[in-house]
C-alpha positions as CSV (number, residue, x, y, z in Angstrom):
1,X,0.0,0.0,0.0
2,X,1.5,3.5,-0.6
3,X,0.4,4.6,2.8
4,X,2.5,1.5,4.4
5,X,5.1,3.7,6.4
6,X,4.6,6.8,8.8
7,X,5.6,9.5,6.3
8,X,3.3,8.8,3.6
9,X,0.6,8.3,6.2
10,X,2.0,12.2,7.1
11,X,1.8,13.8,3.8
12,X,-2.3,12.4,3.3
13,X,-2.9,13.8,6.7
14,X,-1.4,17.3,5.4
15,X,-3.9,17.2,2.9
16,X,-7.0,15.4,4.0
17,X,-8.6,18.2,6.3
18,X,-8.8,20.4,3.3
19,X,-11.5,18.9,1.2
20,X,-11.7,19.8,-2.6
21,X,-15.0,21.8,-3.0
22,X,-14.9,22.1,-7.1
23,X,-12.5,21.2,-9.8
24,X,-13.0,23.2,-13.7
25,X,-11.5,22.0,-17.0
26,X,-10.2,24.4,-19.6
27,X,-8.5,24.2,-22.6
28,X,-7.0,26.1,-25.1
29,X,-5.5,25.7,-28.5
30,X,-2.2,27.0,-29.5
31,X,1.1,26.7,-32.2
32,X,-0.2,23.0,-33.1
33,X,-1.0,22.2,-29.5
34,X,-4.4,21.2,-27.3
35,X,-3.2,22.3,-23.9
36,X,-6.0,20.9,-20.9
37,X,-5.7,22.4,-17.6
38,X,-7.3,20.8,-14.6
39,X,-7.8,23.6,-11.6
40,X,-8.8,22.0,-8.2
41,X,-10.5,24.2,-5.3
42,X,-10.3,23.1,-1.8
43,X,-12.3,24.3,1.1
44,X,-9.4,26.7,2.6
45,X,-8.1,27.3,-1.1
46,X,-5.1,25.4,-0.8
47,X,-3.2,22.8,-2.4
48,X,-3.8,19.1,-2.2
49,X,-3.2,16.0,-3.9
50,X,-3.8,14.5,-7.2
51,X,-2.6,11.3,-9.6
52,X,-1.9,11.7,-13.1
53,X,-1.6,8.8,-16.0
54,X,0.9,8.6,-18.3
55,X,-1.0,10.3,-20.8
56,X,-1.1,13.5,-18.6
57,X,2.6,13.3,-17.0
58,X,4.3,12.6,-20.5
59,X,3.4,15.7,-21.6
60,X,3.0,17.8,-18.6
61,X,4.1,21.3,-18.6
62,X,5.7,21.4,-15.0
63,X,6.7,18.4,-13.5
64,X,8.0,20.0,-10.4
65,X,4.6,19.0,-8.9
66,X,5.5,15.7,-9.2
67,X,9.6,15.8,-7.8
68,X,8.7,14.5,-4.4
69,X,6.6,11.4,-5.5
70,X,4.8,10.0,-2.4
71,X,3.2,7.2,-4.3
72,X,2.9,5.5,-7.4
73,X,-0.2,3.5,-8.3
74,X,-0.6,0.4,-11.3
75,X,-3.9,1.2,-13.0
76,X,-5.5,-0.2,-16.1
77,X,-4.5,3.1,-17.9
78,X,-0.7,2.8,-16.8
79,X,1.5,3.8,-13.5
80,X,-0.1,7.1,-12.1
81,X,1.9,9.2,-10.4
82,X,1.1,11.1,-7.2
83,X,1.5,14.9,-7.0
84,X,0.9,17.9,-4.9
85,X,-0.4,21.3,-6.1
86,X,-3.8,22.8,-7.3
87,X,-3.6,22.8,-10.9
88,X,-2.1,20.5,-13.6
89,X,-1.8,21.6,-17.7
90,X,-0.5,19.2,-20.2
91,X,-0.6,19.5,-23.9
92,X,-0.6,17.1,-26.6
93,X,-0.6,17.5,-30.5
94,X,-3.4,19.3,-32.2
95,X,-4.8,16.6,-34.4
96,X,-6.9,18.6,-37.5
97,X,-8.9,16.3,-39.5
98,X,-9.4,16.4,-43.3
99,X,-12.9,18.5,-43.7
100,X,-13.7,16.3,-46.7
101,X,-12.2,13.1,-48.8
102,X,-8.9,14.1,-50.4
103,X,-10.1,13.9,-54.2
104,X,-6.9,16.3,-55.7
105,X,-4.1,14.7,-58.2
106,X,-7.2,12.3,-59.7
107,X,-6.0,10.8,-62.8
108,X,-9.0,11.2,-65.9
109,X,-9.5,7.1,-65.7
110,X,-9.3,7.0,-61.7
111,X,-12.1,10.3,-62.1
112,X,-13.9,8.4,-64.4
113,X,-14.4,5.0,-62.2
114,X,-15.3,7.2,-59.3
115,X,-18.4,8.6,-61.3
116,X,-19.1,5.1,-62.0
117,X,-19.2,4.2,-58.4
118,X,-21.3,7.6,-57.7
119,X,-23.6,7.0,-60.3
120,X,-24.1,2.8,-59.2
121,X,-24.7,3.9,-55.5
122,X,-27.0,6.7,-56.6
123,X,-29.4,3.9,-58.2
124,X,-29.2,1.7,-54.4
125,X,-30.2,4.8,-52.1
126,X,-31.8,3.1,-49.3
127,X,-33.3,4.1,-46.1
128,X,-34.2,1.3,-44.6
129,X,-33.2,1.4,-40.6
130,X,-35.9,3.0,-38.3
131,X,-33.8,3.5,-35.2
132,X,-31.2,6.1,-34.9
133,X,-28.8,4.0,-35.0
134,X,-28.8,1.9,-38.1
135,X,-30.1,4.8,-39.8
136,X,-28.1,7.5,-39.0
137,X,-25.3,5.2,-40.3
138,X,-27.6,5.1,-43.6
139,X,-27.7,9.2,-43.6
140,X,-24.1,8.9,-42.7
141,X,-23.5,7.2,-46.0
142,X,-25.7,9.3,-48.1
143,X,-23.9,12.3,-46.5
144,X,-20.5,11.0,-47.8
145,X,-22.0,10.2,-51.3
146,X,-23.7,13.7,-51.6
147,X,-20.1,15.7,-50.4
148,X,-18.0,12.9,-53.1
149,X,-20.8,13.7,-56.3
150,X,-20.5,17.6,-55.6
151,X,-16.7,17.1,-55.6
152,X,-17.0,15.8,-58.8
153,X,-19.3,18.1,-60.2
154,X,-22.2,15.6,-60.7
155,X,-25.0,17.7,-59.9
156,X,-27.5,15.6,-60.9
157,X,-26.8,12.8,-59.0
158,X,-26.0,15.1,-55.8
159,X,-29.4,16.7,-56.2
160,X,-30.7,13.3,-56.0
161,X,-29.1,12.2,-52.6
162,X,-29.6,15.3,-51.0
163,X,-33.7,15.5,-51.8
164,X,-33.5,12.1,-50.0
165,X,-31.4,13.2,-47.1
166,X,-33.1,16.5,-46.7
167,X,-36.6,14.4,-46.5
168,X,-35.8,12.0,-44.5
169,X,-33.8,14.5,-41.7
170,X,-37.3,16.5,-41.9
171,X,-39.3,13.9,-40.8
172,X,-37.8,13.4,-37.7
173,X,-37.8,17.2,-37.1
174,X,-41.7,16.8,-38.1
175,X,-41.9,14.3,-35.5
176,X,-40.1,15.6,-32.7
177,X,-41.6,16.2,-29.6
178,X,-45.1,15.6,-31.3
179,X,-45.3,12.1,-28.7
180,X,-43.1,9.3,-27.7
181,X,-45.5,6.8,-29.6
182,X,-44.2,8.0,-32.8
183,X,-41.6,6.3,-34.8
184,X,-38.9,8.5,-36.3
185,X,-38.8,11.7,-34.0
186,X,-36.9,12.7,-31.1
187,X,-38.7,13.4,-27.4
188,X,-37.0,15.3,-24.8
189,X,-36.4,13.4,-21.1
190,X,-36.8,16.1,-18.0
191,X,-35.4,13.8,-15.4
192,X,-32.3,12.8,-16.9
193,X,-31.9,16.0,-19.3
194,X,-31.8,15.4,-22.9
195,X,-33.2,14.3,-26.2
196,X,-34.0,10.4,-27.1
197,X,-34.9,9.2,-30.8
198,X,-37.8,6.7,-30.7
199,X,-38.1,4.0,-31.5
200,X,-35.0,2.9,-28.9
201,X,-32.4,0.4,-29.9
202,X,-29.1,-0.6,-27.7
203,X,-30.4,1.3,-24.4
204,X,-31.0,4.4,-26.0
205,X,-33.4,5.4,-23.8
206,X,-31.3,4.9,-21.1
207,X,-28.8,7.3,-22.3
208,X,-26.1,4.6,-23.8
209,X,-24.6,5.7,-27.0
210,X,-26.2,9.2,-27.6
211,X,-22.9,10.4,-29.4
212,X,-22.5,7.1,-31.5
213,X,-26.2,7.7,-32.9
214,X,-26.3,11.3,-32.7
215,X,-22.8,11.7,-33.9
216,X,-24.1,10.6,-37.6
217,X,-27.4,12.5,-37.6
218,X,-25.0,15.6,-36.7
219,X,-22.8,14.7,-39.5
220,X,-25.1,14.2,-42.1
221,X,-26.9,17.7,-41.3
222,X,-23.8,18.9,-41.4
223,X,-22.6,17.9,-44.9
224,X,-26.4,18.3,-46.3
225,X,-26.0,22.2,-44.8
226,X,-22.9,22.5,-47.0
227,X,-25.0,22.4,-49.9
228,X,-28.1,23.6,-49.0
229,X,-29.1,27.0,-47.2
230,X,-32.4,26.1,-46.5
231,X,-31.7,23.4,-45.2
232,X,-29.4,24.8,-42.6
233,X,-32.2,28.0,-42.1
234,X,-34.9,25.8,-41.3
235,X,-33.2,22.9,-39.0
236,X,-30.5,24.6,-37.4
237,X,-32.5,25.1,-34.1
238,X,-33.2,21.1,-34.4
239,X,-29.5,19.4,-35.1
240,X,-28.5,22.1,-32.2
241,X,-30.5,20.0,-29.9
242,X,-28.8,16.5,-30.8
243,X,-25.7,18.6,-30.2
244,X,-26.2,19.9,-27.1
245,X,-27.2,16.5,-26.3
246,X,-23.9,15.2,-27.0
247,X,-21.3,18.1,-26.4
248,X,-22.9,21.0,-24.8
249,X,-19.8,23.5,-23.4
250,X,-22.1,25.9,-21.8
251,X,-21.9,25.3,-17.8
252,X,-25.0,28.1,-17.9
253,X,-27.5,25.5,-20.0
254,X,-29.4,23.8,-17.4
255,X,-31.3,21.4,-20.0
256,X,-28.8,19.0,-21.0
257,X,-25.3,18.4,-18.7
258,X,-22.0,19.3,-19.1
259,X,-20.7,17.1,-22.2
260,X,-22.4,14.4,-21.3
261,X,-20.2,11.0,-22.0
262,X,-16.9,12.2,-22.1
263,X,-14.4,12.2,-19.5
264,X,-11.8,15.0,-19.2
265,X,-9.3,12.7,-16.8
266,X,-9.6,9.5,-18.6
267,X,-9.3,11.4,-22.3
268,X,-12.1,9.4,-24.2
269,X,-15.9,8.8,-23.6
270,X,-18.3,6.2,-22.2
271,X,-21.1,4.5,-23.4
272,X,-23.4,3.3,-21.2
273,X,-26.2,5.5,-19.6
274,X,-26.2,4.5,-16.0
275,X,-23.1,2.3,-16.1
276,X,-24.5,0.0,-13.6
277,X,-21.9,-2.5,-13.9
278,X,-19.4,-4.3,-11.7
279,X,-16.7,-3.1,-13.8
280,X,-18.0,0.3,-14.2
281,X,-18.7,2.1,-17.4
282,X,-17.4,1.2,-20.3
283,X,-17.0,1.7,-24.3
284,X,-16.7,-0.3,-27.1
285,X,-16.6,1.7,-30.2
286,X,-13.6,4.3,-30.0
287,X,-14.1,5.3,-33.5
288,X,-17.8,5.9,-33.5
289,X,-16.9,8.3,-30.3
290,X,-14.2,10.4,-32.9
291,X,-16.8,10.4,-35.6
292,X,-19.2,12.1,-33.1
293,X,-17.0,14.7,-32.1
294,X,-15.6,15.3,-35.4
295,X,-19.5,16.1,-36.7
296,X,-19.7,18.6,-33.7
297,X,-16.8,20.2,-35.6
298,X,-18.5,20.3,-39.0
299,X,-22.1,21.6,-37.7
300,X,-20.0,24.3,-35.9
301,X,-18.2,25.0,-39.3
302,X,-21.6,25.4,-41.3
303,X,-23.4,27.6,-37.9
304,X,-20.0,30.2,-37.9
305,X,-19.6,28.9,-34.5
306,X,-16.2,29.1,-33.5
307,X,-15.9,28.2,-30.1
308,X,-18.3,24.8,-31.1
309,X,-15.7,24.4,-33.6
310,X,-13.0,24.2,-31.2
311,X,-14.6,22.8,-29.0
312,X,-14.8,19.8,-31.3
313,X,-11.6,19.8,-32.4
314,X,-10.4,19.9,-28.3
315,X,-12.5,16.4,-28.1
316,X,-11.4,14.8,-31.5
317,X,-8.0,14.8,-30.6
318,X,-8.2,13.6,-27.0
319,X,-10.5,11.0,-28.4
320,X,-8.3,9.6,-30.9
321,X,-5.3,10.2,-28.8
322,X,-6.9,7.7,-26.8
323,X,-8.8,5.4,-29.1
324,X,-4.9,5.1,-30.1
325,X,-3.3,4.9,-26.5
326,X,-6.0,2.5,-24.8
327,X,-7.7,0.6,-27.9
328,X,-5.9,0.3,-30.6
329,X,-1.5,0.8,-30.4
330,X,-1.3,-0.1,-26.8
331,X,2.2,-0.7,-25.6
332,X,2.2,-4.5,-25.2
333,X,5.8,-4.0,-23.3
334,X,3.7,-2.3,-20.4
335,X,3.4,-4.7,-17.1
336,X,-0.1,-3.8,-17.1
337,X,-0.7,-6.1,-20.1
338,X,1.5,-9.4,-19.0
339,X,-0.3,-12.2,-19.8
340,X,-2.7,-10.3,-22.4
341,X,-1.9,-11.5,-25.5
342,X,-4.0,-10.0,-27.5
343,X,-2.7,-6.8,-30.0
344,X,-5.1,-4.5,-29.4
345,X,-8.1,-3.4,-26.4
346,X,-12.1,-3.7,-27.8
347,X,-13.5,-2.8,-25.0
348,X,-12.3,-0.7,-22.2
349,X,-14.4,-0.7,-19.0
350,X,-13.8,1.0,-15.6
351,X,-12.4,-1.7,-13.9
352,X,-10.8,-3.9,-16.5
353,X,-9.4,-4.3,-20.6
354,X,-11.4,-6.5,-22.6
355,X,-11.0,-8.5,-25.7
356,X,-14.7,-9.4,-26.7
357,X,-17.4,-7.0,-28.3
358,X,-21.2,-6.9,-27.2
359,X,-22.0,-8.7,-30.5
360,X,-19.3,-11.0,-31.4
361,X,-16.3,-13.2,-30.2
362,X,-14.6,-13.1,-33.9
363,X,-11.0,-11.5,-34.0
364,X,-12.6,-9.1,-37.4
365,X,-15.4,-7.4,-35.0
366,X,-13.3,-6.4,-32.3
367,X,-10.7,-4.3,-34.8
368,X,-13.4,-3.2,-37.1
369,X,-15.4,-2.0,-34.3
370,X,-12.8,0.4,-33.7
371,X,-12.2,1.0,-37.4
372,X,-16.1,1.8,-38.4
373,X,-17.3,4.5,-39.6
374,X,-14.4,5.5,-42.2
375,X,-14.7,9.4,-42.8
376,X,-12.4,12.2,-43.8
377,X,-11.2,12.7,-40.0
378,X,-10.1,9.1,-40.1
379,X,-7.0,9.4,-40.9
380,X,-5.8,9.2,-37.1
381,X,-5.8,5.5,-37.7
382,X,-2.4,5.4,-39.7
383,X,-0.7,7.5,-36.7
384,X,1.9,4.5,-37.0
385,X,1.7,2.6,-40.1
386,X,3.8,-0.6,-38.8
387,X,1.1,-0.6,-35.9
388,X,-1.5,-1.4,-38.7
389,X,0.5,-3.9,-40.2
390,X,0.8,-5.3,-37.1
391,X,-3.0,-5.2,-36.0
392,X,-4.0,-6.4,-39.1
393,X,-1.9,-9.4,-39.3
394,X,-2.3,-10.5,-35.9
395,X,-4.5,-13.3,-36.9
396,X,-5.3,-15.0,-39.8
397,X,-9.2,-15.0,-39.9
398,X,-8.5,-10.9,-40.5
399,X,-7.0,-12.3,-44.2
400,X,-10.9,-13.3,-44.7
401,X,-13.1,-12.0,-42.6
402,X,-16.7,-12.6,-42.4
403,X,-17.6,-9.2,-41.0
404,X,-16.2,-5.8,-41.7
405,X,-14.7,-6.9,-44.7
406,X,-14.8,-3.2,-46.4
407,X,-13.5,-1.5,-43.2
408,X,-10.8,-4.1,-43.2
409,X,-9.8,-3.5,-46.5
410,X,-9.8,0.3,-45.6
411,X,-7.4,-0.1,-42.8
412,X,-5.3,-2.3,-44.3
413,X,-5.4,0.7,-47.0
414,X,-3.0,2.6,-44.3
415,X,0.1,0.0,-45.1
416,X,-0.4,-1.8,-48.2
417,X,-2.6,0.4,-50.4
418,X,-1.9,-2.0,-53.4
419,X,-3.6,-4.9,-51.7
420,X,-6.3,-3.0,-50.5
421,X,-7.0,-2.1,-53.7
422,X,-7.2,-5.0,-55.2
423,X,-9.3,-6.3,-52.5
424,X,-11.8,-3.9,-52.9
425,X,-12.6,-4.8,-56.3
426,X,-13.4,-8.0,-54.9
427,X,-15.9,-6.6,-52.7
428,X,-19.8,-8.1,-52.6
429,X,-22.5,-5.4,-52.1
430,X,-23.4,-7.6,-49.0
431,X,-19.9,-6.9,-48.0
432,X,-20.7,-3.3,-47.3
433,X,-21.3,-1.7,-44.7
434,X,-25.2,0.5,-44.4
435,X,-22.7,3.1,-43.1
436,X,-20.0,2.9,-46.4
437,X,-20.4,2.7,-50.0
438,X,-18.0,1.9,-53.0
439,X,-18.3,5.1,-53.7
440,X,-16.7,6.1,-50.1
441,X,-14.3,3.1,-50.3
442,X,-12.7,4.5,-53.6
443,X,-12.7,8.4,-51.9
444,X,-11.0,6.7,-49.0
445,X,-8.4,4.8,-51.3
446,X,-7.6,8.0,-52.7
447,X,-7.1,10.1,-49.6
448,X,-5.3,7.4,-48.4
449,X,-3.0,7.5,-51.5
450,X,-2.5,10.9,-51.0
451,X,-1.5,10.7,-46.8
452,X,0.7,8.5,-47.6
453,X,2.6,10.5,-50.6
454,X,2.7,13.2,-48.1
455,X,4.6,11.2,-45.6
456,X,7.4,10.9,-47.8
């Protein structure tokens, strides 16, 4: 125990009759740089004590809070250290997303298939899914077709896909807060303090996965705004609602709480509502958490809203940071994972690292969960190419899977685009993805192709 001789026991004493009253989290960005600063009040305004992961102490801008360690503690986020003082800033790299599919340097044949693809997915628009899950992963995909046949100058075809997308987002404004009995419309919850899309799927009512679902309702407003003012003059008041649900920054607003799922000491968000677990919260989908914040980001780009804009962009790269640090490129030399043999996290609880998923036990589902949805802002993913490689050849049934088999191809894009390519050809339409297309799949192949000539 850390308080197993008489001067550590001392130093707790020095600070336990001075309870902390409030603490505040600010941020700012700067020269490439998200800097967080935690402030801690105590009762007599003093200093007192406070532990700090890895992820805070490696880039912490004054470690003299720390030179007189009175304890260390293994956790399931790494060794945190144990430091005195009333405030702690650390700053990490500002990680800016793409605001749309890197289409430049297309060659006339490689322009030409893509208007193929365009104009094949244009023919299968589908809205099938009632729930806000399923489909908003739909709009999600309609979204990315609409901003990929404007890129390309196919107004037809764009015109097309966003009459469907502006339709179907009306509805559920139509619908909303008209009664809970009807399908397709939102209804707002007075005791817990937010929004909830009927009908329910996953817990929804109970609050779990607001910013997964959300996150693509957000994004396809967002990318349907780009193109269409009356869109964005009629809704706006409507998407501000899912995003207040999600990531509202104004302490003052005493209809929703404080950015509801994400956790400013642990770097990413949770999922579950209530977290009435023995192992705490938890969350599964790391990715699906980055695609909501980095839709907050494009609604504030189409509002003027700066500060929702960064904002978003102060959540994006904590979140990836993370879905990078905890999920994906854990360091597998760290004694926290002896005996864990596995190469990456799927689901990190409270109390403990998981390798399973909520909906299956196969090897392909537990990376793609954390690969899905592929959009312009994910391009975190390749943050270390030989870590993909690695992930993705960890075991064989990722070679030919039987689930995610476009979001594989898309990640294994990030170290061998040649295969990937070739792979995608070889793509079934059952093999996609109600949240993808070929359409996005080609984009994606492209962007890729131009990250990577950038690297070099």
């Amino acid at each position: 125990s850390v308080l197993s001789d008489p001067e550590s026991v001392n130093v707790f004493r020095a600070y336990a009759f001075d309870p902390i009253v409030s603490t505040e989290v600010s941020f700012d960005i700067h020269d490439g740089y998200v800097d967080t600063l935690f402030s801690i009040e105590t009762d007599n305004d003093g200093q007192t004590l406070f532990a700090l992961l890895p992820q805070h102490f490696s880039s912490l801008s004054d470690v003299s809070a720390c030179d007189s360690l009175v304890g260390v503690y293994q956790t399931l986020y790494g060794q945190q250290r144990l430091c005195v003082g009333s405030s702690f800033l650390f700053s990490q790299k500002f990680q800016k997303p793409l605001d749309r599919f890197d289409l430049s340097g297309l060659s006339d044949a490689r322009r030409r298939q893509l208007e193929v693809f365009v104009k094949e997915d244009v023919q299968n628009l589908s809205l099938n899914a009632q729930d806000t899950y399923f489909l908003g992963k739909e709009l999600f995909a309609l979204a990315n077709l609409l901003d990929i046949a404007r890129q390309l100058d196919l107004f037809d075809e764009a015109d097309l896909i966003r009459g469907r997308l502006k339709s179907e987002l009306e509805l559920w404004r139509d619908n909303t807060f008209s009664s809970k009995d009807i399908a397709k419309s939102f209804y707002y919850d007075s005791m817990i303090g937010g929004v909830v899309g009927t009908p329910f799927s996953f817990g929804s009512e109970l609050f779990n996965d607001h910013n997964f679902h959300y996150g693509y309702f957000i994004y396809a407003a967002s990318i349907l705004s780009r193109y269409d003012e009356g869109y964005l003059r009629d809704n706006r008041n409507f998407i501000n609602l899912l995003v207040r649900d999600i990531a509202n920054f104004d302490r003052n607003n005493t209809d929703f709480p404080y950015v509801r799922g994400f956790d400013f000491y642990a770097g990413h968000s949770w999922a579950a509502g209530q977290g009435l677990f023995r192992d705490g919260n938890n969350q599964e989908s790391s990715s699906e958490a980055v695609t909501a914040w980095y839709a907050v980001g494009l609604w504030g780009n189409v509002v003027d809203d700066q500060r929702l804009v960064d904002f978003s962009n102060y959540l994006y790269t904590r979140e990836s940071l993370s879905a990078l640090d905890y999920w994906l490129n854990i360091d597998q030399q760290d004694p926290r994972f002896e005996g864990y043999s596995h190469p990456l996290v799927s689901l990190v609880w409270g109390g403990k690292l998981d390798w399973a998923t909520w909906f299956s036990p196969r090897p392909e589902a537990k990376l793609g969960i954390q690969i899905l949805p592929i959009s312009p802002a994910s391009l975190y993913l390749g943050d270390d190419l030989g870590r993909v490689r690695e992930n993705f050849a960890s075991d064989m049934s990722l070679q030919n899977p039987t689930l995610f088999k476009d979001y594989l191809v898309m990640y294994q894009a990030l170290y061998d685009i040649d295969s990937a390519r070739l792979k995608a050809q070889l793509l079934l339409p059952e093999d996609i993805d109600g949240a993808n297309s070929r359409s996005a799949i080609e984009a994606w192949l492209i962007t890729v192709e131009n990250f990577l000539s950038r690297q070099k």
